[in-house]
Backbone as a printed PyTorch tensor [residue, N CA C, xyz], in Angstrom:
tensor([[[199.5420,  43.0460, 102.1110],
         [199.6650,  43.0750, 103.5710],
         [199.6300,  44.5230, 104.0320]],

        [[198.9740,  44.7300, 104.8930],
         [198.5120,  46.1930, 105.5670],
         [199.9020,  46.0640, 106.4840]],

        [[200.5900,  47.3750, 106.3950],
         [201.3550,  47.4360, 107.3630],
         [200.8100,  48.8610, 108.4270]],

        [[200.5990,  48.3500, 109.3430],
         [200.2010,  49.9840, 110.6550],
         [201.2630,  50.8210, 110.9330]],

        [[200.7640,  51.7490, 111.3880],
         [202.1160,  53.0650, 111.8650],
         [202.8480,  52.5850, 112.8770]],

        [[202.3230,  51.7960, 113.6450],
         [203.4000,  50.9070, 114.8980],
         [204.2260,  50.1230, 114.0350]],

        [[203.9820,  49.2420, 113.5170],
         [204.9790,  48.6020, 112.6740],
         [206.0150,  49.2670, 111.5930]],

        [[205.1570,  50.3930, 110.9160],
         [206.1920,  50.8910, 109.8480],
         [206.8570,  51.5520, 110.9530]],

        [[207.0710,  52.2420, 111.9440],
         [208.1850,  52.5820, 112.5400],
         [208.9850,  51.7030, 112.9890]],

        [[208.2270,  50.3780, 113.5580],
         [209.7540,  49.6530, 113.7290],
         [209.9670,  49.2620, 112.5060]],

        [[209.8410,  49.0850, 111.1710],
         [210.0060,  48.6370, 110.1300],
         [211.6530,  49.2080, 110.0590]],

        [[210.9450,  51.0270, 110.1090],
         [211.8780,  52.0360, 109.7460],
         [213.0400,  52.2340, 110.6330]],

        [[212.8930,  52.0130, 111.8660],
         [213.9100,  52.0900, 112.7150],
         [214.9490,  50.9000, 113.0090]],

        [[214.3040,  49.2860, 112.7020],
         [215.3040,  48.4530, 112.2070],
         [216.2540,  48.5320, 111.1750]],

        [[215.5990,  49.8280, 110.0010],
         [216.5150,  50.0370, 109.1400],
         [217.5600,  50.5900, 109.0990]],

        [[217.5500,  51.9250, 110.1270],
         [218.1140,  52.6240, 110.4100],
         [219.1500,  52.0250, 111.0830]],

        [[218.6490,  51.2570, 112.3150],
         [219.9660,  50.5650, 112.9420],
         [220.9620,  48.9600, 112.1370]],

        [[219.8030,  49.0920, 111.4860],
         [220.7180,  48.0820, 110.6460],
         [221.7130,  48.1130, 110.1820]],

        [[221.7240,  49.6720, 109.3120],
         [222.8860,  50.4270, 108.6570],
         [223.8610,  50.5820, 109.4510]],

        [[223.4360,  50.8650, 110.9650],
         [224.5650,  50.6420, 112.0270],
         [225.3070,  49.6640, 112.5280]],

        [[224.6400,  48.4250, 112.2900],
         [225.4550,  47.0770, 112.3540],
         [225.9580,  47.1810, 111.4700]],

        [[226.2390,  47.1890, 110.1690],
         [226.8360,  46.7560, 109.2480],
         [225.8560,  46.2040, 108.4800]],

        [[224.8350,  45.9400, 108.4000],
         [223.9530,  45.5470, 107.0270],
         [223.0590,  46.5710, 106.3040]],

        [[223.0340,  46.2130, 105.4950],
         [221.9350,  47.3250, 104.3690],
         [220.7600,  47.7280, 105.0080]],

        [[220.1720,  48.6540, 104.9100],
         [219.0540,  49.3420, 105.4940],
         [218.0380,  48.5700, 105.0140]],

        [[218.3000,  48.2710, 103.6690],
         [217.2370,  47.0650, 103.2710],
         [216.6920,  45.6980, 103.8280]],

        [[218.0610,  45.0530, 103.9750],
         [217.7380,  43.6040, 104.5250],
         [217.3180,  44.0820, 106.0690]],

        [[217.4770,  45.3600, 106.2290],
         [217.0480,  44.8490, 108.0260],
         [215.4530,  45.5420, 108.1950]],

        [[215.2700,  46.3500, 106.8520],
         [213.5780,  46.5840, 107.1720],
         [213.0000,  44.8960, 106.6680]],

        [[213.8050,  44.2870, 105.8060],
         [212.8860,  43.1150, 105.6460],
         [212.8630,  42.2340, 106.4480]],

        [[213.8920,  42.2330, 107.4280],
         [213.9270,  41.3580, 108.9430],
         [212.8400,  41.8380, 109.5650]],

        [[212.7610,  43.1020, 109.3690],
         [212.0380,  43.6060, 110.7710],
         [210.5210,  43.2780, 110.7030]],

        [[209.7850,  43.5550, 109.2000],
         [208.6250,  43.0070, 108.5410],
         [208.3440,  41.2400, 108.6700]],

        [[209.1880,  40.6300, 108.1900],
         [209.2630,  39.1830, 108.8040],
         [209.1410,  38.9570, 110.5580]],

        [[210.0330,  39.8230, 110.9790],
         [210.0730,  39.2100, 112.2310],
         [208.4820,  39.8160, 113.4550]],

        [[208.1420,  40.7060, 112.6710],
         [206.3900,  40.7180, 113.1290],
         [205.3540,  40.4560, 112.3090]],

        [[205.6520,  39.7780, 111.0420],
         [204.4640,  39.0580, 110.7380],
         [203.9600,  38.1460, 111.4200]],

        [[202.4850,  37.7750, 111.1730],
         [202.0190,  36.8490, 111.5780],
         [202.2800,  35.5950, 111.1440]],

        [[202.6450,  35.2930, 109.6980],
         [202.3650,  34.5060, 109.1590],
         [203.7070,  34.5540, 108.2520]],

        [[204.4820,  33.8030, 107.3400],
         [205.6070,  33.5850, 106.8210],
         [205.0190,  34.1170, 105.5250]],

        [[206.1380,  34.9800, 105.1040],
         [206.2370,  35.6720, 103.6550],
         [206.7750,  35.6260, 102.5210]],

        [[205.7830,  35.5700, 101.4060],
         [207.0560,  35.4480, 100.1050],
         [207.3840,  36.6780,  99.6440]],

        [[208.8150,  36.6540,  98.7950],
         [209.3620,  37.5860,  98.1770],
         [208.4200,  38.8250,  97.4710]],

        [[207.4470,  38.4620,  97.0550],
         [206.5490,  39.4510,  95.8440],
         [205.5880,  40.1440,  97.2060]],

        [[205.2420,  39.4240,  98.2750],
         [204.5870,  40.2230,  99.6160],
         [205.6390,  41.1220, 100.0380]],

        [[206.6160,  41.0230, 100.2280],
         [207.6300,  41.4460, 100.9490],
         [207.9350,  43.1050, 100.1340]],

        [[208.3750,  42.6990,  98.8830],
         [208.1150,  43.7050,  97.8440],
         [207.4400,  44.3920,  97.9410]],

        [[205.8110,  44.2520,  98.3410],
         [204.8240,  45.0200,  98.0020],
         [204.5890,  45.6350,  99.1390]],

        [[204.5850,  45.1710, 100.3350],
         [204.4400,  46.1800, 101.5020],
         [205.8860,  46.8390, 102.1820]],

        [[206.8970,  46.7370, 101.1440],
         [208.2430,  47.7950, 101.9130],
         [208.0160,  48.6880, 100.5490]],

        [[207.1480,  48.2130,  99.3080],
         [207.3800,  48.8310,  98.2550],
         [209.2660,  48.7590,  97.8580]],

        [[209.5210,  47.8910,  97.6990],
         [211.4450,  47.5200,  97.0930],
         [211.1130,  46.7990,  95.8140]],

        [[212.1130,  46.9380,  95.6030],
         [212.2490,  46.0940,  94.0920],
         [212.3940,  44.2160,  94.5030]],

        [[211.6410,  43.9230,  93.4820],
         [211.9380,  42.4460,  93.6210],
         [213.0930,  41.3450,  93.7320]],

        [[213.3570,  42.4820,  92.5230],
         [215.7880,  42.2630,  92.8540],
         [216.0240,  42.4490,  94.0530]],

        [[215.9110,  43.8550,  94.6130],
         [216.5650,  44.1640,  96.1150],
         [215.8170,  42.9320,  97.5280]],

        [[214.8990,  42.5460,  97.2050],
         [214.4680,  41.8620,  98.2260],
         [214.5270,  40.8130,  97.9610]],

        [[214.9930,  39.9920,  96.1560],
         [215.7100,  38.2880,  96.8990],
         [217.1920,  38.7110,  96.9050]],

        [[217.7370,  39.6490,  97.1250],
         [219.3300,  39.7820,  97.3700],
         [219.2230,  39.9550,  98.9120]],

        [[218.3650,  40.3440,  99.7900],
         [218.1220,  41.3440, 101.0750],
         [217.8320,  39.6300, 101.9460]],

        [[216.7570,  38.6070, 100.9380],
         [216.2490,  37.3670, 101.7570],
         [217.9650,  36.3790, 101.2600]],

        [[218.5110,  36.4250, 100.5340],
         [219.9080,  35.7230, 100.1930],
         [220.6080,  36.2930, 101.7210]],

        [[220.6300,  37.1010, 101.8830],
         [221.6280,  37.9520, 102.6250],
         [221.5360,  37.2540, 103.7470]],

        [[219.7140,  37.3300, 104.4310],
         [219.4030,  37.3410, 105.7450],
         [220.0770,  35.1680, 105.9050]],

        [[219.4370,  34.4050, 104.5150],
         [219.8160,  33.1740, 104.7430],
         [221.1470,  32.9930, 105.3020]],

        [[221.8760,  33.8290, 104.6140],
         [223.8340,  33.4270, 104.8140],
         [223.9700,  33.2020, 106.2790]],

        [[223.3430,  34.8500, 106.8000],
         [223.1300,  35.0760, 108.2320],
         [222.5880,  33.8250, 109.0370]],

        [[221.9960,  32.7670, 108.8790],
         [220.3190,  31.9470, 109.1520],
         [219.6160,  32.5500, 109.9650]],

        [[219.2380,  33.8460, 109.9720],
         [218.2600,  34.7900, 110.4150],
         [216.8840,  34.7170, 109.8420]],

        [[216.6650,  34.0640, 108.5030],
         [215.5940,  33.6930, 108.2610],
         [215.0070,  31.9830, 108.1050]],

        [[213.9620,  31.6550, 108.0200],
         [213.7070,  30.1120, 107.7350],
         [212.7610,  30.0720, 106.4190]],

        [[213.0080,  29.0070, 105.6400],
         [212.1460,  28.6460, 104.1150],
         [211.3630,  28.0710, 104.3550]],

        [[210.4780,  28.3680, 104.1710],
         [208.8960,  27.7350, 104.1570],
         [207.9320,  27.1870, 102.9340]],

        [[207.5940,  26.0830, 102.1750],
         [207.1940,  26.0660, 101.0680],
         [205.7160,  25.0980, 101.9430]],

        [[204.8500,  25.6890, 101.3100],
         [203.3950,  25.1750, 101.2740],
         [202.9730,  24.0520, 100.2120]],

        [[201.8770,  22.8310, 100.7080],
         [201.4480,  22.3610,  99.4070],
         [200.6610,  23.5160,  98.7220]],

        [[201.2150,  22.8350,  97.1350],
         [200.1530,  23.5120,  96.1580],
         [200.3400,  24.4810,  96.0860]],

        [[201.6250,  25.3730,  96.7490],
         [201.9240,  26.3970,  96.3230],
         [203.9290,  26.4990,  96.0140]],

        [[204.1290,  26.9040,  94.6070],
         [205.2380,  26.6700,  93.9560],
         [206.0630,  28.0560,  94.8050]],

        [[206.1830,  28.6650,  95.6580],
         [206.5870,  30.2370,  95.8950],
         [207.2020,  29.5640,  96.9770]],

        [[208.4200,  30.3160,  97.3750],
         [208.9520,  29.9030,  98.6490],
         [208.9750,  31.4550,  99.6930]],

        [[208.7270,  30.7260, 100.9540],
         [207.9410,  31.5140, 101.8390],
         [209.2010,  31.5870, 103.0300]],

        [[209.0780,  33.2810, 103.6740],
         [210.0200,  33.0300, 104.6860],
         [209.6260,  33.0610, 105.8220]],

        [[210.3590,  33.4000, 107.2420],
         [209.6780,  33.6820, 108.0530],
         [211.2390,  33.5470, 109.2510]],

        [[211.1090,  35.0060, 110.4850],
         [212.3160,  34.8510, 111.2290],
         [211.9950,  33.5820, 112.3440]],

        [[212.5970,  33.3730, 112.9420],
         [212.4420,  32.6780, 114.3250],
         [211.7840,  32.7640, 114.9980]],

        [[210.6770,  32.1950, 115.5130],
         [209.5650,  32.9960, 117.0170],
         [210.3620,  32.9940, 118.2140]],

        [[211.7390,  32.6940, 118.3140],
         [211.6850,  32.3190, 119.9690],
         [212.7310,  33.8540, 119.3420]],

        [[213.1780,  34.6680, 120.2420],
         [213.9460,  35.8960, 120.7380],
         [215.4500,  35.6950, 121.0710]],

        [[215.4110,  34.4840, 121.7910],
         [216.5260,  33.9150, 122.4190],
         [217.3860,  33.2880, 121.4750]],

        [[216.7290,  32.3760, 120.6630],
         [217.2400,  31.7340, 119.3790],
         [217.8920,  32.7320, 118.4420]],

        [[217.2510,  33.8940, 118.1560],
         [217.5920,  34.7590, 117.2740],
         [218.8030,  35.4340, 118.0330]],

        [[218.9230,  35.6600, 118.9500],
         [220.2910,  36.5680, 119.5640],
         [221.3870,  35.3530, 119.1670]],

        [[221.2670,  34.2360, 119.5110],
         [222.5140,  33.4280, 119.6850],
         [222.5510,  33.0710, 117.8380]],

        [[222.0870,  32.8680, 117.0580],
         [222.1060,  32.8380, 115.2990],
         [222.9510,  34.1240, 115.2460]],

        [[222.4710,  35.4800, 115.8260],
         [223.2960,  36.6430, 115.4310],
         [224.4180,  36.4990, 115.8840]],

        [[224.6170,  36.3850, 117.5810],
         [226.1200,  36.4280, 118.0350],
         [227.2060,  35.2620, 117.6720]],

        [[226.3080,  34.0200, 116.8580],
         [227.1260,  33.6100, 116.8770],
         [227.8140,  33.3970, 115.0970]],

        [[227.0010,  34.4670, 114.2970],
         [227.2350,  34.8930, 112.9440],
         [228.5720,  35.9830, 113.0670]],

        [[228.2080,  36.7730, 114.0520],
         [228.5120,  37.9970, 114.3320],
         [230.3510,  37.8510, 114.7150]],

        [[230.5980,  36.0680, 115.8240],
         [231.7120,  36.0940, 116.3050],
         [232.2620,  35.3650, 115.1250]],

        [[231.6390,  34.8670, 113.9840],
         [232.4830,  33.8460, 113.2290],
         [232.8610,  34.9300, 111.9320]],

        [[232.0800,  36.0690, 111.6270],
         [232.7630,  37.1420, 110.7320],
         [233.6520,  37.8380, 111.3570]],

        [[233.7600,  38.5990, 112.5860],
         [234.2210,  39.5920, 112.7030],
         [235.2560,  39.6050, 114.4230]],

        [[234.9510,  38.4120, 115.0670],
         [235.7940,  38.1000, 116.2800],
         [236.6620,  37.1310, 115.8890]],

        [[236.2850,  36.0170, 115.4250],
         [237.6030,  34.6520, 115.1460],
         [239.0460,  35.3090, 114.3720]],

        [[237.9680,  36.2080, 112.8590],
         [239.5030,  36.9660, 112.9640],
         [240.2000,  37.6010, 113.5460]],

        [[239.5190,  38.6700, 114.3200],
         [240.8140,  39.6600, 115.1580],
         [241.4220,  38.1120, 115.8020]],

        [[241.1780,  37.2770, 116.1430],
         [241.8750,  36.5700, 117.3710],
         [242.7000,  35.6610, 116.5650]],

        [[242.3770,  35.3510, 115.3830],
         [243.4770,  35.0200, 114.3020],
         [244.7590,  35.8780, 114.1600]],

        [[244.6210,  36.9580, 113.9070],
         [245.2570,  38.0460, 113.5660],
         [246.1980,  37.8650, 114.6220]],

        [[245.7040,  38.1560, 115.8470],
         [246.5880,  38.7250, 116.9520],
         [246.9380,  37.0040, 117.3960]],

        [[246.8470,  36.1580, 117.5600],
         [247.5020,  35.3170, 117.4790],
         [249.0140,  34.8760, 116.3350]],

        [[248.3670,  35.3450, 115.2150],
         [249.5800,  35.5670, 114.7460],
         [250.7750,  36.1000, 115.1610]],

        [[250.2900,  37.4960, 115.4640],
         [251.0440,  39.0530, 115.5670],
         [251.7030,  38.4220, 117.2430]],

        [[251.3310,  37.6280, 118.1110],
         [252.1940,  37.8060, 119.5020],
         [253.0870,  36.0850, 118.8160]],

        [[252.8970,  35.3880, 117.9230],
         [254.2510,  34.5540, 117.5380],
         [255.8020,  35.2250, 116.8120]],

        [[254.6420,  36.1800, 116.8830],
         [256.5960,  36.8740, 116.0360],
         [257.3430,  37.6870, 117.0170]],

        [[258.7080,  38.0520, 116.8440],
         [259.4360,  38.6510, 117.6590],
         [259.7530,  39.5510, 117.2840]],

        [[259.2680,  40.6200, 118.5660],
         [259.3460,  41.6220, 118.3620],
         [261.1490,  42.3760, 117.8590]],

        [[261.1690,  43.2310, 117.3620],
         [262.1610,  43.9240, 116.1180],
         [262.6340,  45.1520, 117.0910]],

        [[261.5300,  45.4670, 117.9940],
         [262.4900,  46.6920, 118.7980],
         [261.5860,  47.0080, 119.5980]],

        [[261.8220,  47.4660, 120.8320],
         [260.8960,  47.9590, 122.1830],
         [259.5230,  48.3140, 121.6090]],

        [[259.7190,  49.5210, 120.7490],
         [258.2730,  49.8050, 120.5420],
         [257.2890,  48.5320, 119.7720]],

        [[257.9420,  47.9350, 119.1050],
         [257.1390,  46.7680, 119.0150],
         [257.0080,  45.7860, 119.8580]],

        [[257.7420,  45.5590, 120.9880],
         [257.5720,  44.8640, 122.3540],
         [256.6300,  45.0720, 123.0140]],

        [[255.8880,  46.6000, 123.3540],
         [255.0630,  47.2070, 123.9900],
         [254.1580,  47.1550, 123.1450]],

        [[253.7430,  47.2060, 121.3920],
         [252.7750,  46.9800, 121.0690],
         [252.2090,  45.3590, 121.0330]],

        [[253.4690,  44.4510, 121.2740],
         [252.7650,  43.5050, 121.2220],
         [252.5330,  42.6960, 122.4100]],

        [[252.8580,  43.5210, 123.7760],
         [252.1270,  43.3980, 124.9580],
         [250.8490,  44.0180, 124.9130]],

        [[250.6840,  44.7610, 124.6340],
         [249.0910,  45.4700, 124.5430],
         [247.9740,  44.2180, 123.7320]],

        [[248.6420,  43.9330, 122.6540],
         [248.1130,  42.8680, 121.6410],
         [247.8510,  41.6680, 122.3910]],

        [[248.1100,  40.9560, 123.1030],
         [248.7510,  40.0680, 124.6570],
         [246.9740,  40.5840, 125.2780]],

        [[247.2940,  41.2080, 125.4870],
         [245.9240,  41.9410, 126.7320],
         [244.5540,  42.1080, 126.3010]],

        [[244.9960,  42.4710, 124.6920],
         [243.2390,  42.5850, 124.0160],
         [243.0450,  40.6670, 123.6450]],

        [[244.1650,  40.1750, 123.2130],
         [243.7720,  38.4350, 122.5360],
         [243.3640,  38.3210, 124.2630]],

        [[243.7570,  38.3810, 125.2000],
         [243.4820,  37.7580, 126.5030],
         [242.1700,  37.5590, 127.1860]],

        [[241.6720,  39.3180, 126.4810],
         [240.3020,  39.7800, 126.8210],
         [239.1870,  38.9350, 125.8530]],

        [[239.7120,  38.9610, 125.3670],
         [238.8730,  37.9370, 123.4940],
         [238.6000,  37.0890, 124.1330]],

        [[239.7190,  36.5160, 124.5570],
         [239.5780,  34.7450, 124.6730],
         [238.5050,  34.6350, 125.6810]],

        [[238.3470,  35.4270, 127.2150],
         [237.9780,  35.2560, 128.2670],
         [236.5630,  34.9330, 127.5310]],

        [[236.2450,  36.6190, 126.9240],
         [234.8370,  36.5450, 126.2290],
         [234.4390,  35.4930, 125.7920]],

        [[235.4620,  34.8500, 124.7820],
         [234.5340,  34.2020, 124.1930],
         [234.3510,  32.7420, 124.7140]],

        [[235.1690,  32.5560, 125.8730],
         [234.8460,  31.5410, 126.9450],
         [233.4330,  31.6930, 127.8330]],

        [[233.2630,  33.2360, 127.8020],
         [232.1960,  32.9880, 128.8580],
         [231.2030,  32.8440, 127.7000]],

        [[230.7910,  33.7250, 126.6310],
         [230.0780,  33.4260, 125.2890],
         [229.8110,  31.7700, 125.3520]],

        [[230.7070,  30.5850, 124.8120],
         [230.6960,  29.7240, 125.2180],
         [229.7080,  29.1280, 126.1050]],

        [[230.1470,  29.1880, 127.4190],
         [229.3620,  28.8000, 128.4380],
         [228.0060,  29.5500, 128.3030]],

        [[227.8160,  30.3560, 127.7670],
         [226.0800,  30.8630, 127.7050],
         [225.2430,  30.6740, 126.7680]],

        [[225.9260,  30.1690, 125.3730],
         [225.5520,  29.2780, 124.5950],
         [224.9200,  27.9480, 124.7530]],

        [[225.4100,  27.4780, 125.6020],
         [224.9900,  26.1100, 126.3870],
         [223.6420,  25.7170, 126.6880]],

        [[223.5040,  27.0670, 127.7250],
         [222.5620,  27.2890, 128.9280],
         [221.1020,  27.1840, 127.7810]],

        [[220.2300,  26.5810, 127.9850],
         [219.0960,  27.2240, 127.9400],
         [218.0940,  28.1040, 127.8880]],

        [[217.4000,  28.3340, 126.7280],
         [217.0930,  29.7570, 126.8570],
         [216.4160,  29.9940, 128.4180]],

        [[215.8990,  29.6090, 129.2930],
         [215.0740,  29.3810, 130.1370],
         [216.1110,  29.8100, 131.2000]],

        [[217.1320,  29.0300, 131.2600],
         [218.4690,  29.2240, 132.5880],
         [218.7980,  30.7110, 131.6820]],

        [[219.0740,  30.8920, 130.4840],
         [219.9750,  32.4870, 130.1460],
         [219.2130,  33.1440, 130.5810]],

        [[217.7130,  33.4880, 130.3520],
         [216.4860,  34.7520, 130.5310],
         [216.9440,  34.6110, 132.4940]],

        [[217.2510,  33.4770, 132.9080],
         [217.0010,  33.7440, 134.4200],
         [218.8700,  34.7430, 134.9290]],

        [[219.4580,  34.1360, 133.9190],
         [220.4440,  34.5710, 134.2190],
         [220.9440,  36.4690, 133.9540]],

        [[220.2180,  36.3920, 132.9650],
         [220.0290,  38.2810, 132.7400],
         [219.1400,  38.4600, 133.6210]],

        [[217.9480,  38.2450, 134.0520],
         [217.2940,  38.3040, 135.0900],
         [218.3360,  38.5300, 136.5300]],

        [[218.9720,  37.9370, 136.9470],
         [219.6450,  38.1390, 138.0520],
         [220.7110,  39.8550, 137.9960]],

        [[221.0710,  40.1390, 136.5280],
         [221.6620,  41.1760, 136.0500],
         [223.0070,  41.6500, 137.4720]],

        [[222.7750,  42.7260, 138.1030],
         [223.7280,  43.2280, 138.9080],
         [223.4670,  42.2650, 140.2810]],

        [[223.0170,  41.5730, 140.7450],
         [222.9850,  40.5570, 141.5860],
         [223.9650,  40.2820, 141.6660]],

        [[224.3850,  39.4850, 140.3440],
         [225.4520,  38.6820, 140.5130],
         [227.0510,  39.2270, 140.8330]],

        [[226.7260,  40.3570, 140.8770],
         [228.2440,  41.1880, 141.1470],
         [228.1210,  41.3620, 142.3040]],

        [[227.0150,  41.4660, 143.2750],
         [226.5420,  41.9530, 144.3580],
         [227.5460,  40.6530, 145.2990]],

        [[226.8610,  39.4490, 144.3900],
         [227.3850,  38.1930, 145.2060],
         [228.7980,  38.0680, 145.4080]],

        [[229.6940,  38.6740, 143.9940],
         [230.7350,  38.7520, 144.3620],
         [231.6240,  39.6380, 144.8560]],

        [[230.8340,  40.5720, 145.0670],
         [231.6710,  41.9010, 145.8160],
         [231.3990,  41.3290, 147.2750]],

        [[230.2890,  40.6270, 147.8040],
         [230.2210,  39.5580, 149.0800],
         [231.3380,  38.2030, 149.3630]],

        [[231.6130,  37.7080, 147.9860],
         [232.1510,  36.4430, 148.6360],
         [233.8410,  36.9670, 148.6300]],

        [[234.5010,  38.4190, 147.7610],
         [235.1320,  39.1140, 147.7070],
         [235.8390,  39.5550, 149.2090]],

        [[234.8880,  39.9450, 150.4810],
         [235.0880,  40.0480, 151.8920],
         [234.6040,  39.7510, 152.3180]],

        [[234.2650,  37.9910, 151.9900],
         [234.2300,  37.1530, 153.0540],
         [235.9630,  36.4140, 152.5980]],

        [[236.0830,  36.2570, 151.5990],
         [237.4260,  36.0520, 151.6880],
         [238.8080,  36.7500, 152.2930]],

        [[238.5050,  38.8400, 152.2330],
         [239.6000,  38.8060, 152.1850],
         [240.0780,  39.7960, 150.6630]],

        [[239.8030,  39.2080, 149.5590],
         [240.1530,  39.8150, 147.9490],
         [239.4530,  40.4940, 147.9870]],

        [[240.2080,  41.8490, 147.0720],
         [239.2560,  43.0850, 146.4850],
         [239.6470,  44.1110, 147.8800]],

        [[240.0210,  43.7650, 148.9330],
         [239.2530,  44.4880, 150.1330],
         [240.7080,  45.9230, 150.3040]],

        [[239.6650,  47.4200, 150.5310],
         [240.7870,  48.0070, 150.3260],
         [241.4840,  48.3060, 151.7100]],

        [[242.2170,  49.4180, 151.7630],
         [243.1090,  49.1710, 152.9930],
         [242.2680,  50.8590, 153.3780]],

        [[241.9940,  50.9890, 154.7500],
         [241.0780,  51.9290, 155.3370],
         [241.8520,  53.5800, 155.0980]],

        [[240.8530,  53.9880, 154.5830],
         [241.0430,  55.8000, 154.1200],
         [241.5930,  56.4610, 155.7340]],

        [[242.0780,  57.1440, 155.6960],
         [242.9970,  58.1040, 156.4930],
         [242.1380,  58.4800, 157.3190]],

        [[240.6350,  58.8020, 157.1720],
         [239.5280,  59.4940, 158.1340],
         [238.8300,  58.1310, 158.7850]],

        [[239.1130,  57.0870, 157.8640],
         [238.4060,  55.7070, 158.6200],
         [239.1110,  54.9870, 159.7210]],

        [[240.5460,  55.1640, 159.7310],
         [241.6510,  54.9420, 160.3520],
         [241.7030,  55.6040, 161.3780]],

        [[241.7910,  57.0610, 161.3580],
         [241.2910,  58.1850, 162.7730],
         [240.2170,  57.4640, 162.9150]],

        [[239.2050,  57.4290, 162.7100],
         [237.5860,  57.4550, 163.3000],
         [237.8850,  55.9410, 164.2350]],

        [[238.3920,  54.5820, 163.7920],
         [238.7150,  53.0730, 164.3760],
         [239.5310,  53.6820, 165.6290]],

        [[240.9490,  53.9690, 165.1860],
         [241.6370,  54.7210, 166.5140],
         [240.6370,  55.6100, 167.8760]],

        [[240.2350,  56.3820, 167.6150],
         [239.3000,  57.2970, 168.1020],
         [238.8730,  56.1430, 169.1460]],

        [[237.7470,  54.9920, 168.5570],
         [237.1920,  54.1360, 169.4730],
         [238.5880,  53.5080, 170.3850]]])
């Protein structure tokens, strides 16, 4: 497989940020090669155009499965098993976030669920485990609204990032039409109302 200079840079730069998520620089150039092929890849292709070892790349395609970031593909008449990422974009974010909240969010919220059943031993642990109180609070909200966007459709989510700062717009509007949020008039806004 010919790989081009457009591709080996994103090859190379998925790798790079990969290492920044937390996965091997490896498995994420082989995401990144999968996820712009044309066509679904086996292990010994995969090998040959990142140039990796054959070891490192069924440990890198093990890895991506755990994740289900990749899919198995077997052809008739051919004994090799073939991979290939997701075509839809949308699919692939919610496989990650929702890999992402079952390693590394369920626990903190385990944790700190624990940590606010016990009683606190002395003020300073009172105050740390009000703070603890405020981050599980923030968790939870998240992962309520997470939740609800899981739901949605990729079709309703794309419209819904689509709307992006809109939607704050709407509520900094329905904010004073109610009344909430609304502040109390600055000292020069107060002269200037008087004045009239």
């Amino acid at each position: 497989m010919d790989i081009t200079p457009l591709t080996q840079s994103f090859i190379h730069h998925f790798g790079e940020m990969g290492s920044r998520w937390g996965i091997n620089r490896t498995v994420g150039q082989i995401y990144a090669l999968l996820f712009v092929s044309r066509r679904p890849l086996c292990a010994d292709e995969i090998a040959e155009a990142l140039a990796f070892s054959r070891s490192n790349v069924s440990m890198g395609l093990k890895e991506l499965q755990s994740w289900q970031l990749v899919k198995l593909r077997h052809f008739p008449g051919d004994r090799r098993e073939f991979f290939e990422a997701p075509q839809d974009v949308w699919e692939i974010f919610h496989t990650l976030a929702e890999q992402r909240r079952r390693r590394e969010v369920e626990p903190t919220q385990s944790m700190l669920r624990a940590a606010l059943m016990q009683t606190p031993a002395s003020e300073d642990e009172a105050y740390a485990q009000r703070r603890m109180k405020e981050m599980h609070e923030l968790i939870e909200q998240l992962m309520n609204w997470f939740d609800e966007v899981q739901k949605l459709s990729p079709d309703t989510a794309r419209q819904l990032l689509d709307m992006g700062a809109k939607v704050s717009k709407v509520l900094e509007f329905k904010d004073r039409l109610t009344g909430k949020g609304t502040r109390p008039p600055t000292s020069r806004s107060a002269a200037s109302a008087s004045a009239h």
